[in-house]
C-alpha positions as CSV (number, residue, x, y, z in Angstrom):
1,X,110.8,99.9,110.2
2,X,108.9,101.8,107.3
3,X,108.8,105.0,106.9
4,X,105.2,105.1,105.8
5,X,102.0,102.6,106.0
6,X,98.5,103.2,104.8
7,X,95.7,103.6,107.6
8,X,92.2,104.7,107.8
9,X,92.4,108.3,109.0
10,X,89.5,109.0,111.7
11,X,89.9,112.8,110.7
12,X,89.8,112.1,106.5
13,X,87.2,109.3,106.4
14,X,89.4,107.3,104.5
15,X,92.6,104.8,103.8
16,X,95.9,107.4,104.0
17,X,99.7,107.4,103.7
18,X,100.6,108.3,107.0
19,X,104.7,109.2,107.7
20,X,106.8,108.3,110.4
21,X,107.5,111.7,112.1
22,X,109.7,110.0,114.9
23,X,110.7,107.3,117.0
24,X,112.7,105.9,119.7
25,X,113.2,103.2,122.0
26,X,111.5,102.9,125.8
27,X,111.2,100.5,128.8
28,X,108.1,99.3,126.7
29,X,109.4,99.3,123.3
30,X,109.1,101.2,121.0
31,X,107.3,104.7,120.7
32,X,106.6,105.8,117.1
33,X,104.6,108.9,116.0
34,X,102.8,108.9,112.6
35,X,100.8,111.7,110.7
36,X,98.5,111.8,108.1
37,X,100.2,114.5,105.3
38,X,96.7,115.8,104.3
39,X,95.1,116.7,107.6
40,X,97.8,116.9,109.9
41,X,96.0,113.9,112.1
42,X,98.4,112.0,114.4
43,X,98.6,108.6,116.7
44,X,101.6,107.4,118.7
45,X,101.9,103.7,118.6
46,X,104.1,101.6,120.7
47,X,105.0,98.2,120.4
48,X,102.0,97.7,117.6
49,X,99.4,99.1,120.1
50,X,98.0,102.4,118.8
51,X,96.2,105.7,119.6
52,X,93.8,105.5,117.0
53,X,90.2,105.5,117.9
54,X,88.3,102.9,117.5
């Protein structure tokens, strides 16, 4: 899995680099945290199914 992927940050108003803080693997799949370097906004995602708002 990457270690990075561009997103549109809720909390910047735009497209972002966010990093992969941590990860590991559940009874649903698998839970990774990312964070945005330049706000300090953050989503958990598992399985491809995010946090972010819509």
């Amino acid at each position: 899995m990457a270690l990075e992927k561009d997103v549109d940050c809720p909390a910047c108003g735009e497209t972002r680099s966010f990093y992969r803080t941590a990860a590991m693997t559940l009874h649903l799949g698998e839970k990774t945290k990312w964070r945005c370097p330049d706000c300090g906004y953050g989503y958990v995602e598992i399985n491809g199914i995010d946090t972010l708002s819509a």
